[in-house]
DRENVOVO-271195 format. One record per residue (C-alpha): residue in one letter; x negated, y, z negated. Coordinates in pm, 1 decimal, decimal comma. Each point is the difference from the previous one (the first is absolute). Layout:
residues N
- A | X | Y | Z
...
***
This chain:
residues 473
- X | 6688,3 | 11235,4 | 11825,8
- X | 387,6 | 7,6 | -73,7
- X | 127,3 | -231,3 | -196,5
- X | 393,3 | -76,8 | 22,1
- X | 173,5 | -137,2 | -279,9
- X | 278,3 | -32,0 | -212,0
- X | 79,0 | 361,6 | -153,9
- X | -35,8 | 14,5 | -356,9
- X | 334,4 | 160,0 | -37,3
- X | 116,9 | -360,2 | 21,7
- X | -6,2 | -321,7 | -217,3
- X | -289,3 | -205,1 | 93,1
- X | 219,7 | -327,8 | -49,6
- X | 361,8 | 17,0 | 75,7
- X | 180,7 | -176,2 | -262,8
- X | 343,1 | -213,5 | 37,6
- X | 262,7 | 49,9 | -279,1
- X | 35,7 | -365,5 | -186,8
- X | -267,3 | -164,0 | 226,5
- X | -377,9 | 54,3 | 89,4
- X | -232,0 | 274,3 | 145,0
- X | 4,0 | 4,7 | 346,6
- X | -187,0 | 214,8 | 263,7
- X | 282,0 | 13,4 | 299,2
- X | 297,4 | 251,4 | -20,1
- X | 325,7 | -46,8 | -15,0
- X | 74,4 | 150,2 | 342,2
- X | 108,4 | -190,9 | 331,5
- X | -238,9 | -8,3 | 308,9
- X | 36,8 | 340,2 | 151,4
- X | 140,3 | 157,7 | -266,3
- X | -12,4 | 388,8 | -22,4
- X | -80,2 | 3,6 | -359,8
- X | -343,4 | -136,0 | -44,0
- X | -158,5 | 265,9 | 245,3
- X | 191,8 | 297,3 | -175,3
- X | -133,9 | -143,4 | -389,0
- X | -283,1 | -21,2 | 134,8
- X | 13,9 | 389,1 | 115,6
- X | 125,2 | 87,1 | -311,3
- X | -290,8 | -141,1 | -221,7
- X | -277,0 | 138,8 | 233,2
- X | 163,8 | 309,9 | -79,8
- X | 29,5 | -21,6 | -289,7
- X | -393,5 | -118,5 | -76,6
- X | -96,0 | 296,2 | 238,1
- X | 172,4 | 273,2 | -174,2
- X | -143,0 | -133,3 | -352,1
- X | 410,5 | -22,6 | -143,6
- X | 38,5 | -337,2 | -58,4
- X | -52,2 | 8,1 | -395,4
- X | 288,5 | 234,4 | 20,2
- X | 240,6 | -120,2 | 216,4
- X | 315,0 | -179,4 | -15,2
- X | 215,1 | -221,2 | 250,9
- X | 339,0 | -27,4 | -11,2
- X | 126,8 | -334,2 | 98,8
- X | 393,9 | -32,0 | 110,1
- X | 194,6 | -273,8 | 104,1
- X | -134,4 | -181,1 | 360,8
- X | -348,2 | -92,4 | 146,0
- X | -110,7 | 299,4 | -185,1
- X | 44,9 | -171,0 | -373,8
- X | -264,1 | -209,4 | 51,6
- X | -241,5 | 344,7 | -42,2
- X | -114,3 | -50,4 | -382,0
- X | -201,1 | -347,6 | 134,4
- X | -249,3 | 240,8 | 262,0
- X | -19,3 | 319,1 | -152,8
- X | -251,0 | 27,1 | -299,8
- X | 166,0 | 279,5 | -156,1
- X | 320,0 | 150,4 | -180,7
- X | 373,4 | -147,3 | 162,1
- X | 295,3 | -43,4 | -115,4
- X | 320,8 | -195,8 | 133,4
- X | 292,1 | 206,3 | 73,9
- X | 361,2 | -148,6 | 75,8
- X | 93,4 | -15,6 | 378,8
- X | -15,3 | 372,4 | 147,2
- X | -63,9 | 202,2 | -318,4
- X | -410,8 | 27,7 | 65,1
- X | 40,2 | 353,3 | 100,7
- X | 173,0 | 114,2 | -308,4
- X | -245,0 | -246,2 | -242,1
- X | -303,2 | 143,9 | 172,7
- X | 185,4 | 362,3 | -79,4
- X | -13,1 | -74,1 | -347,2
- X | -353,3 | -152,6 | -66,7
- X | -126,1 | 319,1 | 228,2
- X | 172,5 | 219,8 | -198,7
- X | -113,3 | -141,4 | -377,2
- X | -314,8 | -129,6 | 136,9
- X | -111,4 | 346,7 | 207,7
- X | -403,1 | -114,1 | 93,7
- X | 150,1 | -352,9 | 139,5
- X | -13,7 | -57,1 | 350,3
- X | 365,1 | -170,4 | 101,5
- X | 29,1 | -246,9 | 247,6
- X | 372,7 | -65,3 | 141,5
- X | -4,1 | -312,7 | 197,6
- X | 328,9 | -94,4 | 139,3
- X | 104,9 | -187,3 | 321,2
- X | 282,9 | 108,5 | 171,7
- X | 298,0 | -146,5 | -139,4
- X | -117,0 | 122,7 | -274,4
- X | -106,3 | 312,3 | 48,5
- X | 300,0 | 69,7 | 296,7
- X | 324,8 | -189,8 | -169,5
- X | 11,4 | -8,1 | -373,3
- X | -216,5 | 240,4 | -28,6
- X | 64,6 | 298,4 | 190,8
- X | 87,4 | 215,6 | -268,2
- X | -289,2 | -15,6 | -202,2
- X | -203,1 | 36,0 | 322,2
- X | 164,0 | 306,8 | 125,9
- X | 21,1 | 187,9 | -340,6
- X | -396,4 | -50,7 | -136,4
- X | -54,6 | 88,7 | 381,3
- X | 204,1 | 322,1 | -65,4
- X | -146,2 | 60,9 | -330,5
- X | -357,5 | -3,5 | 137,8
- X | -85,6 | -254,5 | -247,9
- X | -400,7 | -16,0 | -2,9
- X | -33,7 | -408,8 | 105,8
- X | -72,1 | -173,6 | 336,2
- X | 295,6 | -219,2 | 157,7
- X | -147,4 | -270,2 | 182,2
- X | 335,5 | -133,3 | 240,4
- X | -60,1 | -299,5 | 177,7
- X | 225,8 | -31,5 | 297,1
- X | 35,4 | -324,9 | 151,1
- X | 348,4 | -16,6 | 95,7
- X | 118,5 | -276,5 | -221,1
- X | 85,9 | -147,1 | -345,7
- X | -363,5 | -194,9 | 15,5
- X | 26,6 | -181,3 | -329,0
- X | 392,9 | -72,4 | -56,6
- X | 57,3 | -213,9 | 285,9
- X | 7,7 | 284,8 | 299,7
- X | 291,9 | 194,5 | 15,7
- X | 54,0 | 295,0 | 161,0
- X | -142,0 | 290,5 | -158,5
- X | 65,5 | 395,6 | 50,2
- X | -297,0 | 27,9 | 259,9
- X | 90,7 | -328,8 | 213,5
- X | 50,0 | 115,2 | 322,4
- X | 255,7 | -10,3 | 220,5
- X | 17,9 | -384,9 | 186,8
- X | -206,3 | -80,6 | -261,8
- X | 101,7 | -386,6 | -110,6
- X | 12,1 | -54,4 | -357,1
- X | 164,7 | -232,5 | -278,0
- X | 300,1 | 187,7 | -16,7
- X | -17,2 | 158,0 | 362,9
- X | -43,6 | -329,0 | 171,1
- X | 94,0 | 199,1 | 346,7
- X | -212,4 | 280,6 | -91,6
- X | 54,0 | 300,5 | -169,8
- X | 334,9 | 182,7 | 164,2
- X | -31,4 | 407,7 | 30,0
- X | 380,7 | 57,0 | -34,3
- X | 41,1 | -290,0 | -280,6
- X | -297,6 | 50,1 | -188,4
- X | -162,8 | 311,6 | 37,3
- X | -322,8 | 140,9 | 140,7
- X | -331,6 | -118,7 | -193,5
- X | -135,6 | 304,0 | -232,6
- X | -240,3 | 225,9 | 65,5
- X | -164,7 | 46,1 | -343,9
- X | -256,6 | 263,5 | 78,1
- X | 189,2 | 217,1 | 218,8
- X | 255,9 | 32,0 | -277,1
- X | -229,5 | 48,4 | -241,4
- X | -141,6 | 267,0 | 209,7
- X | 269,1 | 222,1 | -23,2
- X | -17,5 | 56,2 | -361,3
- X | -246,7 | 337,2 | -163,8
- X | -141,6 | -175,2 | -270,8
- X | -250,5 | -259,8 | 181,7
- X | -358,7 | 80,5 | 65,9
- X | -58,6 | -261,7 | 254,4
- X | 179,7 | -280,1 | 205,5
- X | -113,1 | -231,4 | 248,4
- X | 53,1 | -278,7 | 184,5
- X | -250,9 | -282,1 | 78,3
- X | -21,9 | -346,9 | 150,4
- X | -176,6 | -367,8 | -70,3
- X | -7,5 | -53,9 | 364,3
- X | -342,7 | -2,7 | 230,3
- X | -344,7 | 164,9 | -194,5
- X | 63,2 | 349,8 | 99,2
- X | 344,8 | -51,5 | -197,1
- X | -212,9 | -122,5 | -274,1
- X | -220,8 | 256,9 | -55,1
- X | 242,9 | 301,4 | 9,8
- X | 203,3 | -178,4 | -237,4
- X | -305,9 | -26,1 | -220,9
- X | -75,3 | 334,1 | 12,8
- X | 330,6 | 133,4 | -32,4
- X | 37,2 | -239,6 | -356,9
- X | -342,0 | 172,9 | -89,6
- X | 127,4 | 320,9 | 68,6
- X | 330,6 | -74,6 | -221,0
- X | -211,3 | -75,8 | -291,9
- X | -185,6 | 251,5 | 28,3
- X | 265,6 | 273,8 | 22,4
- X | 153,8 | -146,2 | -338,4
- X | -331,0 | -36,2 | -175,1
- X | -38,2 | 343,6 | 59,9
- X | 353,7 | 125,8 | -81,9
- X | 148,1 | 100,4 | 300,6
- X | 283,4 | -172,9 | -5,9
- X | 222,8 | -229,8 | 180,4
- X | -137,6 | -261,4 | 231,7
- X | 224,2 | -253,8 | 185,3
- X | -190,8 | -252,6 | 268,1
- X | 186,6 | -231,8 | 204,1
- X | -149,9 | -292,9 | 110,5
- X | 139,4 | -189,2 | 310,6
- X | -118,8 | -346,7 | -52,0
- X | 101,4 | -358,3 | 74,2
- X | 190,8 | -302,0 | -95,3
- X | -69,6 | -315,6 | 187,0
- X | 199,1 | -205,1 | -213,5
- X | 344,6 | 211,4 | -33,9
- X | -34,8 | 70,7 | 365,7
- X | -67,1 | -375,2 | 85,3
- X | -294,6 | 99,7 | 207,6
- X | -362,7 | -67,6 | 19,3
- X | -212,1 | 274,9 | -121,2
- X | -117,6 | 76,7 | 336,3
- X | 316,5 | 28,7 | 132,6
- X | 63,4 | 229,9 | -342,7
- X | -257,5 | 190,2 | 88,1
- X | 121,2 | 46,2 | 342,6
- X | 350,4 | 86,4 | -91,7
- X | -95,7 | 234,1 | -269,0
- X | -179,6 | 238,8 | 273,4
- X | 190,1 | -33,5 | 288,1
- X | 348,5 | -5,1 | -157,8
- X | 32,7 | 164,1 | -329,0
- X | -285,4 | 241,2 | 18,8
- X | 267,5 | 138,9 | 324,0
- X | 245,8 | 61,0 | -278,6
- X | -267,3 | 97,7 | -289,4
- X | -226,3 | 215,3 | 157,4
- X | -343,3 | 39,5 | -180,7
- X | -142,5 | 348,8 | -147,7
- X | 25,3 | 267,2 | -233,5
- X | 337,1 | 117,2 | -80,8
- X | -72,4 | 259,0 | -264,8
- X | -354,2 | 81,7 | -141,7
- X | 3,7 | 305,2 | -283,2
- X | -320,4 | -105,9 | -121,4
- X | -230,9 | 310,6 | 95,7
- X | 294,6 | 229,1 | -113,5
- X | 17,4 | -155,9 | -341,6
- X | -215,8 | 109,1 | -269,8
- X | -198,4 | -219,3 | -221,3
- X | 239,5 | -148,1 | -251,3
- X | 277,8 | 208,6 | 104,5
- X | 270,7 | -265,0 | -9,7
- X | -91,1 | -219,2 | -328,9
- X | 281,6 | -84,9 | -250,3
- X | -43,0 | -20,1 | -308,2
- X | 263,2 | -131,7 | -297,7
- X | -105,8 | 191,7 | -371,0
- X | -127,3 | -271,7 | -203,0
- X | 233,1 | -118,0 | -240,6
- X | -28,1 | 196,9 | -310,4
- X | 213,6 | -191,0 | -319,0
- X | -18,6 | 358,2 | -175,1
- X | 204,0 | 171,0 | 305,2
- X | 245,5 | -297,6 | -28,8
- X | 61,8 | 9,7 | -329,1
- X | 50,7 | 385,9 | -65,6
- X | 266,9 | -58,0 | 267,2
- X | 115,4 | -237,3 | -215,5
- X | 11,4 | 224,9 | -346,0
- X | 188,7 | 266,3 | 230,6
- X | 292,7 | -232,3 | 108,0
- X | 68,7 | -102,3 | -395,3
- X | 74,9 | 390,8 | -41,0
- X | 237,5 | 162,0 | 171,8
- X | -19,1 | 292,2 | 288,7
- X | 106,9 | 317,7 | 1,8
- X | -61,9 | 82,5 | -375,2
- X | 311,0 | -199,0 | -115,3
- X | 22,7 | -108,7 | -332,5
- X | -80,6 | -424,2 | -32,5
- X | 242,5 | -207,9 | 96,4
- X | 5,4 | -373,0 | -181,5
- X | 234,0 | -241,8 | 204,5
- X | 210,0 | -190,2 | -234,0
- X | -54,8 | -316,4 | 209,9
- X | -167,5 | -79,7 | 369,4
- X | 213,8 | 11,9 | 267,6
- X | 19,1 | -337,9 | 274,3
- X | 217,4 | 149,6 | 235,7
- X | 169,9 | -141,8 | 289,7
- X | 178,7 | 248,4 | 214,5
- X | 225,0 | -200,7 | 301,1
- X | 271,3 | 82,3 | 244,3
- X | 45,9 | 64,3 | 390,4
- X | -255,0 | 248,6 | 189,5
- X | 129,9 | 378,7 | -12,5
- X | 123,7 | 2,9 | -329,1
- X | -322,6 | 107,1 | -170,8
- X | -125,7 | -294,6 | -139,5
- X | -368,1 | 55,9 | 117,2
- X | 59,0 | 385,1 | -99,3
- X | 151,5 | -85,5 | -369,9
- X | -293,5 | -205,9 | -56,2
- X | -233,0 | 299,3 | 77,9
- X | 138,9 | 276,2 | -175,4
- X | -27,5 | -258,3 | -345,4
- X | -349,4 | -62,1 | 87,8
- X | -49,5 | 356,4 | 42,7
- X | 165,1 | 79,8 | -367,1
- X | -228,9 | -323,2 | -135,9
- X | -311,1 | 161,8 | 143,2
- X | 91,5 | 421,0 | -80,6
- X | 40,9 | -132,2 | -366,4
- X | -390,4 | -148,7 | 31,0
- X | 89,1 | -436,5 | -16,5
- X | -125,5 | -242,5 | 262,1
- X | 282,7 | -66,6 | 285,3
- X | 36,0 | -218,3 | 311,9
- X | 242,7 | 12,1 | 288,1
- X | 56,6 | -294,6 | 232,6
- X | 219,3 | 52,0 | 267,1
- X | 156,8 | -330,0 | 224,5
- X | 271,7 | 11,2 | 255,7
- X | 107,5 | -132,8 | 322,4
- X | -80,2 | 153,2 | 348,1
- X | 319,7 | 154,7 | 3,0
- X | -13,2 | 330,7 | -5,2
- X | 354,5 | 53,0 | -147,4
- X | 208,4 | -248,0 | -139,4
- X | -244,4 | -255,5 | -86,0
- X | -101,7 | -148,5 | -342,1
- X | -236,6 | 236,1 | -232,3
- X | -155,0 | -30,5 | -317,6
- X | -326,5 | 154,6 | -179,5
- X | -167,4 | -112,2 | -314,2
- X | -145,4 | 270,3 | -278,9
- X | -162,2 | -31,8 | -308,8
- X | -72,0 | 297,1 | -234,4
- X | -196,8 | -111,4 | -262,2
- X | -267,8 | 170,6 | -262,1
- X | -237,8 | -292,9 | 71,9
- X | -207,7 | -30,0 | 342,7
- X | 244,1 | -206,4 | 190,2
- X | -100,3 | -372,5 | 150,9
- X | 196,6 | -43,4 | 304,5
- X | 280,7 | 225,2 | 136,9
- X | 231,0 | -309,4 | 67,4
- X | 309,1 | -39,0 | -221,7
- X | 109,7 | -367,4 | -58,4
- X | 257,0 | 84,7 | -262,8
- X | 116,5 | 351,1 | -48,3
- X | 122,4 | 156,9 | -338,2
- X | 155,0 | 252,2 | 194,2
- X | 206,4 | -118,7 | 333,5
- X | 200,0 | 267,7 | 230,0
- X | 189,7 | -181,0 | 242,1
- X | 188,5 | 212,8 | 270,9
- X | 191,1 | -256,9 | 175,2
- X | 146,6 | -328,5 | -66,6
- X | -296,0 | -218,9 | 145,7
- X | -267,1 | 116,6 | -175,0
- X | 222,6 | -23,8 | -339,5
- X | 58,6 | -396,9 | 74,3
- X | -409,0 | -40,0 | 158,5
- X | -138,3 | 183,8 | -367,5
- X | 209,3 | -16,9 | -270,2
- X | -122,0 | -386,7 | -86,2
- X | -394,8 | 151,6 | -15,5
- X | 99,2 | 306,0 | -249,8
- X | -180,6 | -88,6 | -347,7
- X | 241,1 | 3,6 | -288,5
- X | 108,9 | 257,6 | -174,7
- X | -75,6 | 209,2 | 348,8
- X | 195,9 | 288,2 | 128,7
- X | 224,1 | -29,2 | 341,3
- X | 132,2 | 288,5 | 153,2
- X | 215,3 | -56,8 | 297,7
- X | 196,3 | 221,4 | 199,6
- X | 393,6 | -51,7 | -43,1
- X | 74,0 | 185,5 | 326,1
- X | -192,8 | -284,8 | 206,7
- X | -14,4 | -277,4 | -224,6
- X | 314,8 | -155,5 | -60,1
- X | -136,1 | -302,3 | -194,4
- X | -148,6 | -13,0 | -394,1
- X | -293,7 | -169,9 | -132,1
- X | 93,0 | -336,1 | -174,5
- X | -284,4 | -19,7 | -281,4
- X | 107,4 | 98,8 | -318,2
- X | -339,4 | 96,7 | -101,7
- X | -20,5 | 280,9 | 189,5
- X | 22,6 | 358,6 | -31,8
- X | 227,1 | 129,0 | 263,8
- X | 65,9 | 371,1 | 138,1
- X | 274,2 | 2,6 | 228,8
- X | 35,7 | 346,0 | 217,6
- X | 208,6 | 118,7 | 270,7
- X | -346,0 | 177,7 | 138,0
- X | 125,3 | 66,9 | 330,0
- X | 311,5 | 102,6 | -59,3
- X | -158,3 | 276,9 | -273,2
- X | -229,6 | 38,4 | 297,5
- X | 273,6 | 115,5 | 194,6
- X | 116,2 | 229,9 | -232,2
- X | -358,9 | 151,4 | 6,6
- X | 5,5 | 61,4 | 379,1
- X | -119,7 | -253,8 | 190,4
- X | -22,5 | -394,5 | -101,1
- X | -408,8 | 51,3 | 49,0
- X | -29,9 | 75,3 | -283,0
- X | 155,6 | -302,5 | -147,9
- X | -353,7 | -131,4 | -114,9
- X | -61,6 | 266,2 | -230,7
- X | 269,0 | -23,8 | -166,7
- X | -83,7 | -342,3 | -46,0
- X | -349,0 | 137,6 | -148,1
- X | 187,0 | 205,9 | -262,4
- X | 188,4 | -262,5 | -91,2
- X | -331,5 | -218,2 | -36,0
- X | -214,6 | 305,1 | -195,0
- X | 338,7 | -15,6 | -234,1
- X | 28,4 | -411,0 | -29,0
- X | -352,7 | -45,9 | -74,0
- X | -54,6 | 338,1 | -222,5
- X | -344,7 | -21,4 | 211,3
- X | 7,2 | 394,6 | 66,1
- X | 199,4 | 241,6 | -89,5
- X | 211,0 | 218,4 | 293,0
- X | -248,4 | 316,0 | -46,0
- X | -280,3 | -162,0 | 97,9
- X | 125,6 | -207,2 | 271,3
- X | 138,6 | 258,5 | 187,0
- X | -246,9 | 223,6 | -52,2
- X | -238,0 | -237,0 | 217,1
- X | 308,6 | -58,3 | 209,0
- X | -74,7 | 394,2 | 86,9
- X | -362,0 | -67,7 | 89,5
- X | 71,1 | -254,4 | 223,2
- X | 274,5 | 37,9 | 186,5
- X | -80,0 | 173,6 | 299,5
- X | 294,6 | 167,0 | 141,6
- X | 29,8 | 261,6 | -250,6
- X | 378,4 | 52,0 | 143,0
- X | 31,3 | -361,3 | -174,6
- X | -125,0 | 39,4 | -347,2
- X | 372,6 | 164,8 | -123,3
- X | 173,9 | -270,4 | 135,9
- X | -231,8 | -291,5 | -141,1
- X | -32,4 | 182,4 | -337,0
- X | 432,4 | -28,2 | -42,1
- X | -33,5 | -397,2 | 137,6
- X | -246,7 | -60,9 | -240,9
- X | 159,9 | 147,0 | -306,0
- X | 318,8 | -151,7 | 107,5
- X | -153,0 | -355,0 | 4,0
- X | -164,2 | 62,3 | -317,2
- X | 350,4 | 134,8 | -178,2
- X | 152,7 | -242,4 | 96,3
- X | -183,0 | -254,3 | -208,3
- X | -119,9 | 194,2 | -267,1
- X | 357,3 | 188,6 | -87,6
- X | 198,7 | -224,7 | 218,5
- X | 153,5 | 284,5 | 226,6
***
């Protein structure tokens, strides 16, 4: 005799948060979701992996996971369950990953992280449930409505030419190397049901055994976002969308795949690897002698994009890190591509450094007249300001303030081309701050700039910049 009951892969008692055990689900009548758990668990208890498996729950219908499943989960924010199931795959390499996500999940915010662990062949089983709506946040339009389609925010129906046509998950998904097997099922009449539980088996079954990449979507209903009945639902699901979705096997590399031929595995985290790396950075490379700065430098670096701003604050972080201290470089500007506002942060420091921001610089470079009235209030005192004459026509009004004012451009100019006008700025900075003496800085200059027809050029800018402060020429 056969004896059907509730898998063991889920609670026996489904809890409430804040209230009392109850035995019904949180799912509307009809609702696709019930049927696919269910699926899911069976599979689970048939392939013995429940002790070792782990659901990720995002944001949607699909949250409420952790009160059915009697095993690992955890919550990811809305459309990031592909790239959280990445990671406990990858550090947790015997778990069996579960990636439940609806389809405005899964399709809108979260198309990035579904394409690229699709691409990477991550080893865990995407379970995409497709009905055609925002189900849980009041019914809008999602990227698989279809077209006609009436919704919250597509009261006439969803518009080809104003809104799009609905996604086709799987196909695209299809189209990539990496995944061992797609598929696309449906919660519609019992023969429906029972491929779609055999193609979930088969899903967790290809990942248990590390083949790779499985993606399953699951065409099911919503009664309630649609405003139907679930018989109508059920009606509409095969006779409408299933014309758009069509049902099969898209791509299926299972019997090409060996045995664990597409795990991933992260190297446990080894504090003796870590901190060697550390003892190597407080020395410095390239058999140089070692170099003691006289004082960390904060640095703010700030003027219009395609003077170098981003550049100048590389090549110091480059000179920081030849000569073996801890650096930082934070770059910010505006989506111009020329002419808009720049400015980078860097530290260089001889202790591990705790966040690359820089609130109030000891050392300021300000390459136009903007940035010198935007920073010059948030320089510490006693700090150094550099500013370029040529461009800046105004001067700092603290009195407690070091100030450096040089006609960089113009010098630049002289040099060859006003390009260059940043590194002069960075010899006069090297000279201001006695941080590091010319030698060394443009001997990593050398290293690392990469037109070699450049390096003459950038070596006179420099010691121009630098002469300029240190001898006053």
């Amino acid at each position: 005799m056969k004896v059907f009951e509730k898998a063991n892969a889920f609670y026996q008692v489904f809890e409430r948060k804040g209230g009392p055990a109850k035995e019904a689900t949180h799912y509307c009548p009809g609702c696709g979701h019930g049927n696919i758990h269910k699926m899911i668990a069976e599979s689970m208890e048939e392939l013995e992996i429940t002790d070792r498996s782990v659901f990720v729950s995002p944001v949607g219908c699909s949250v409420f996971g952790y009160y059915y499943f009697d095993c690992g989960n955890f919550q990811a924010a809305h459309g990031r369950a592909a790239a959280v199931a990445t990671a406990i795959k990858r550090t947790n390499p015997d778990s069996i990953v579960i990636s439940y996500q609806g389809d405005g999940d899964l399709a809108a915010i979260g198309t990035a992280e579904t394409i690229h662990a699709a691409n990477r062949g991550e080893n865990i089983c995407v379970f995409f449930v497709n009905n055609a709506i925002y189900g849980m946040t009041g019914g809008q339009m999602a990227p698989t409505t279809m077209i006609g389609q009436r919704s919250t925010t597509t009261p006439q129906g969803r518009i080809e030419t104003v809104h799009g046509n609905p996604i086709k998950m799987a196909e695209m998904l299809a189209t990539l190397p990496a995944p061992t097997y797609i598929e696309r099922v449906a919660i519609g009449h019992s023969k429906h049901i029972m491929k779609a539980k055999k193609a979930i088996r088969k899903a967790l079954k290809i990942q248990a055994e590390g083949k790779g990449y499985s993606f399953v979507e699951i065409v099911a209903t919503c009664p309630t976002g649609w405003k139907m009945d679930p018989v109508m639902s059920r009606d509409w699901l095969v006779d409408d969308m299933l014309e758009y979705f069509p049902l099969g096997v898209l791509k299926d590399e299972s019997e090409n795949t060996d045995e664990g031929a597409w795990d991933r595995v992260c190297a446990e985290f080894e504090p003796d690897t870590v901190n060697a790396y550390i003892n190597r950075m407080k020395s410095p490379l390239d058999g140089n002698e070692p170099h003691t700065l006289n004082h960390d430098l904060q640095c703010k670096f700030a003027g219009f994009g395609g003077q170098g701003i981003l550049t100048l604050g590389l090549f110091l972080s480059q000179i920081g890190m030849r000569a073996g201290h801890h650096v930082s470089w934070f770059p910010a500007y505006g989506p111009e591509m020329r002419g808009g506002t720049a400015n980078c942060s860097v530290n260089v420091s001889e202790q591990r450094i705790g966040t690359p921001l820089v609130d109030h610089p000891n050392v300021l470079v300000v390459m136009n007249q903007p940035s010198l009235d935007l920073f010059e209030e948030e320089v510490s005192d006693g700090g150094t300001i550099i500013l370029d004459t040529t461009v800046v026509e105004g001067r700092p009004k603290r009195a407690n303030l070091n100030v450096v004012a040089i006609p960089a451009s113009d010098i630049a100019d002289e040099v060859g081309t006003a390009k260059v006008a940043n590194v002069v700025i960075l010899g006069a900075l090297c000279a201001a701050t006695g941080s590091f003496d010319s030698e060394f800085a443009m001997d990593t200059l050398k290293k690392v700039i990469k037109k070699k027809t450049l390096i003459d050029m950038n070596m006179s800018a420099f010691m121009r910049g630098y002469d300029y402060v240190k001898n006053g020429e």
